[in-house]
matplotlib code that plots the C-alpha trace (Angstrom):
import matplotlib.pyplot as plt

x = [-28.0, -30.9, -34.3, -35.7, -33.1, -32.9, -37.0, -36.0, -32.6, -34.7, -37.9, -35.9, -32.6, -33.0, -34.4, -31.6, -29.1, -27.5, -23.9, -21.5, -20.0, -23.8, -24.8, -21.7, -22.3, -25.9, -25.2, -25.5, -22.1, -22.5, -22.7, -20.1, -17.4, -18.6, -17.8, -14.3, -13.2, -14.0, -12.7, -9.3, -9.5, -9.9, -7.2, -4.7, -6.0, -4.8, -1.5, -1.1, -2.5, 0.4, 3.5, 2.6, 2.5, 5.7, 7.3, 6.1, 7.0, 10.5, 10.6, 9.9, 12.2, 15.2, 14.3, 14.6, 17.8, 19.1, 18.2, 19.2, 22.7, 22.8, 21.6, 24.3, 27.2, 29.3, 30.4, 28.9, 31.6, 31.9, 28.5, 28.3, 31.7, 29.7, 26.3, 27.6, 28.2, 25.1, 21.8, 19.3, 15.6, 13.9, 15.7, 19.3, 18.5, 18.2, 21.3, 23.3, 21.7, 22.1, 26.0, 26.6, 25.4, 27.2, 30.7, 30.6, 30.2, 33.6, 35.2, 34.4, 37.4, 36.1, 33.7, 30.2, 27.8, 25.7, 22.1, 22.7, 24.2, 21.4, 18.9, 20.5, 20.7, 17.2, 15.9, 17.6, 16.3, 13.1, 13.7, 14.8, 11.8, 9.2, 11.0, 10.7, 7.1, 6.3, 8.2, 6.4, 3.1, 3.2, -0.1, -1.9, -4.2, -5.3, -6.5, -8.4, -9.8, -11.1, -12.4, -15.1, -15.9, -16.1, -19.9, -20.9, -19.4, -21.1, -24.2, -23.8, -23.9, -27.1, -29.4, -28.2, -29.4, -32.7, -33.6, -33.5, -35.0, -37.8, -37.6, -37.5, -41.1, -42.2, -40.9, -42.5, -45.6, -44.8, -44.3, -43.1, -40.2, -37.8, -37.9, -37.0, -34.5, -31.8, -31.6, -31.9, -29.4, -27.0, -27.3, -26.9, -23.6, -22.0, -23.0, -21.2, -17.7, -18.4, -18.5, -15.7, -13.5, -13.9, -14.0, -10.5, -9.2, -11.0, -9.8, -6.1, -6.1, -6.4, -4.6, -1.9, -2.2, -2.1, 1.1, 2.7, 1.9, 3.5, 6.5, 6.1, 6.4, 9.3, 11.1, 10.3, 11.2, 14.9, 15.0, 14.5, 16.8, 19.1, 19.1, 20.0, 23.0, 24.6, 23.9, 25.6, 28.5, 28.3, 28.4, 31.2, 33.3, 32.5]
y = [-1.8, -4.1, -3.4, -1.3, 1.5, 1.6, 2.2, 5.0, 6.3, 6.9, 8.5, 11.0, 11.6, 15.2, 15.1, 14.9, 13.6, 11.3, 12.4, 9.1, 9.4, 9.2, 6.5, 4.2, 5.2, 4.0, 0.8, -2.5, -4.1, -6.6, -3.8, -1.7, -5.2, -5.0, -1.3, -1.1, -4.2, -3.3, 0.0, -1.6, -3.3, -0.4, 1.0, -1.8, -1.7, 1.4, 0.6, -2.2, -0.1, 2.5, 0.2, -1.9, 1.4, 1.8, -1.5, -2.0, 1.0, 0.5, -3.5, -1.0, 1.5, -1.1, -3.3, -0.5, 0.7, -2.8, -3.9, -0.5, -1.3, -5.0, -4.2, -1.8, -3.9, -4.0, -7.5, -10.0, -10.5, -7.0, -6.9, -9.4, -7.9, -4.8, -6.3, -9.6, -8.0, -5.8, -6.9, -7.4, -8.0, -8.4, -9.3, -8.2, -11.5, -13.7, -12.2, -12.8, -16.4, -17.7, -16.5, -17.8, -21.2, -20.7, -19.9, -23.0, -24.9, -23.3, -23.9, -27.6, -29.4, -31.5, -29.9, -29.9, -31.0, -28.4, -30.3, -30.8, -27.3, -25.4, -27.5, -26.2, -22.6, -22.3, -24.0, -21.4, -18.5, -20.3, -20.4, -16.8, -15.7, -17.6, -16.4, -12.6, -13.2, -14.3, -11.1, -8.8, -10.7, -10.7, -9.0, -9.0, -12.0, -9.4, -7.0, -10.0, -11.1, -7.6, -7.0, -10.5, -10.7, -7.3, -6.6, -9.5, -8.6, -4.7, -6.7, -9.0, -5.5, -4.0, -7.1, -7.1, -3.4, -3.9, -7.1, -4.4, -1.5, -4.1, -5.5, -2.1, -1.3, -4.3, -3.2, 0.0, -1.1, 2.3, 2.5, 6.3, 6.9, 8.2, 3.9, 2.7, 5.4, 5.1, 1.2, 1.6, 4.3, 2.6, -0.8, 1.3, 2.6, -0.3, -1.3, 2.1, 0.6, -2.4, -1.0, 1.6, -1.1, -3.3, -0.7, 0.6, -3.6, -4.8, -2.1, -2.3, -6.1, -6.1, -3.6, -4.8, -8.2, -6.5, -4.8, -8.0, -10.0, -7.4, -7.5, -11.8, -11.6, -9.2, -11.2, -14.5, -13.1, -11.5, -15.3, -16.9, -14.3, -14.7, -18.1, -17.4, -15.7, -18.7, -21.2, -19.9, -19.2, -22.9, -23.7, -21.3, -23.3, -26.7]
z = [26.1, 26.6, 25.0, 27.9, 28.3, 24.2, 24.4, 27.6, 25.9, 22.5, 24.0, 26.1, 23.7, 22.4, 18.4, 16.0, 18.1, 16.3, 15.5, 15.0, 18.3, 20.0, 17.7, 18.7, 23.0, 22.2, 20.6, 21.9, 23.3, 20.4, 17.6, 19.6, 19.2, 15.6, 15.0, 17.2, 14.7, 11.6, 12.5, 13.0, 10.3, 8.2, 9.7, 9.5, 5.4, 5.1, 6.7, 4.3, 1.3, 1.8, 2.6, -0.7, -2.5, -1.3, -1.5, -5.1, -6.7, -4.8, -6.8, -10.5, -9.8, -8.8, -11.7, -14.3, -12.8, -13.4, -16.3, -17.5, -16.3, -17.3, -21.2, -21.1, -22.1, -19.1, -18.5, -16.0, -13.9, -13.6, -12.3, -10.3, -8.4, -7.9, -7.0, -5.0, -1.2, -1.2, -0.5, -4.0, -4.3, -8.3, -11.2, -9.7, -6.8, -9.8, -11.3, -8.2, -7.2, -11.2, -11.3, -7.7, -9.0, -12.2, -10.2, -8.3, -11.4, -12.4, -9.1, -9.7, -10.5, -14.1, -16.3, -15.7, -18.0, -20.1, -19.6, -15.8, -15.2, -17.1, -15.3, -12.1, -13.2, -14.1, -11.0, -8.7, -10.8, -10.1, -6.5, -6.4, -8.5, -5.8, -2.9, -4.1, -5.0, -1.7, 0.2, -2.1, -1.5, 2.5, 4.2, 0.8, 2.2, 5.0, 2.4, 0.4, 4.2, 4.8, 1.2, 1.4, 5.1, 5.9, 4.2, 5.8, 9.4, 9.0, 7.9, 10.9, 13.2, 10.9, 11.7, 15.5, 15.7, 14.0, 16.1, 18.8, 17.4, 17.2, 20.6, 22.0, 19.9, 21.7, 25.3, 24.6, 22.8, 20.7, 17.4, 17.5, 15.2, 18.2, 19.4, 16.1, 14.8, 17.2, 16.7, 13.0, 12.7, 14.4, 12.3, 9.2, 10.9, 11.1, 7.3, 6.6, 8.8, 7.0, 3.8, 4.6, 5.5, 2.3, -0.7, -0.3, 0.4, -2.5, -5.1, -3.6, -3.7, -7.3, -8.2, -6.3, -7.3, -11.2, -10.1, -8.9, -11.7, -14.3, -12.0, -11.6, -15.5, -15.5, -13.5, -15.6, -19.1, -17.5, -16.5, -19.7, -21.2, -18.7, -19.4, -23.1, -22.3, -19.6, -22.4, -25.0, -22.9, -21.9, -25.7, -26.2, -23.6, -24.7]

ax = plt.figure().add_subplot(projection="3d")
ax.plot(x, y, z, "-o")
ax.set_aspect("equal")
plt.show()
């Protein structure tokens, strides 16, 4: 809408209409792109914000179930027989990949030596450990997009709006309030989307990213202790 029919739509627009669906009819096509995205981006947040609820508290609980069953004193070999054809994710992958790497050192016809086989062990935990970290990480960049450009893009649609609340007081040469309000309530609408948009990204980013790092560190101390428990084996056997 160019600065003429906003002067014409805001003299003869009956007083008080300004519901949210008006405002958005009566924006400019520039401040309408503005709206319609951060709309989706609020909307593909939210998406995000639920799955990763999901996903993570999924990572705890299967955790705790393990390490509940592994400190429980059945053997590893056991274990790995019951975990080893099934699908894993958290500290029961790094069980699987570190006795997978460990069995192959025993199918190996001389004996492997304890520095190299260690060194090996730990480098696959350290694999495993990135390569979860980087499944239960995936779309959290979106959220961290949203959260710092989103102000900026509402703020983007607020200026756009008052530029032509202005230019329509100069088409009009009329300073009334009805030319001005329209333009100015519509550029503070898309601050709100902007602002509606980044909020809930910001505060799930970091909490999630507090979440991941608890589990991150989980997943590094059942690593180290892990660890422990192959080397002394290894000492037992040589």
């Amino acid at each position: 809408m160019n600065p003429v029919d906003l002067a014409s739509a805001a003299l003869d627009a009956p007083p008080g209409d300004f519901s949210l669906i008006s405002l958005f009819f009566q924006a400019h096509i520039v401040v309408k792109i503005v709206m319609i995205g951060l709309l989706f981006a609020s909307v593909w947040c939210w998406a995000i914000i639920f799955e990763k609820m999901f996903s993570l508290g999924r990572a705890r609980r299967l955790i705790n179930r393990f390490e509940q069953v592994f400190w429980s004193g059945q053997s590893l070999e056991e274990l790995y027989k019951t975990l080893g054809h099934r699908p894993n994710h958290g500290t029961a992958a790094l069980f699987i990949a570190a006795m997978r790497e460990w069995k192959r050192s025993q199918e190996q016809g001389h004996r492997p030596a304890m520095g190299g086989l260690l060194m090996r062990l730990e480098k696959v935990m350290d694999v495993t450990i990135q390569r979860e970290m980087t499944r239960l990480e995936s779309r959290l960049l979106f959220l961290a997009t949203v959260g710092a450009t989103a102000p900026f893009i509402g703020l983007f649609g607020t200026v756009w709006g008052i530029m032509n609340s202005f230019q329509a007081i100069a088409v009009s040469k009329n300073t009334n309030l009805a030319v001005v309000a329209p333009g100015i309530a519509e550029a503070l609408f898309a601050t709100a989307l902007g602002l509606l948009a980044a909020i809930p990204a910001v505060i799930a980013y970091n909490k999630f990213s507090t979440d991941l790092a608890r589990i991150g560190s989980r997943m590094e101390n059942f690593a180290d202790e892990f660890a422990s428990i192959l080397s002394r084996q290894i000492d037992e056997r040589t």
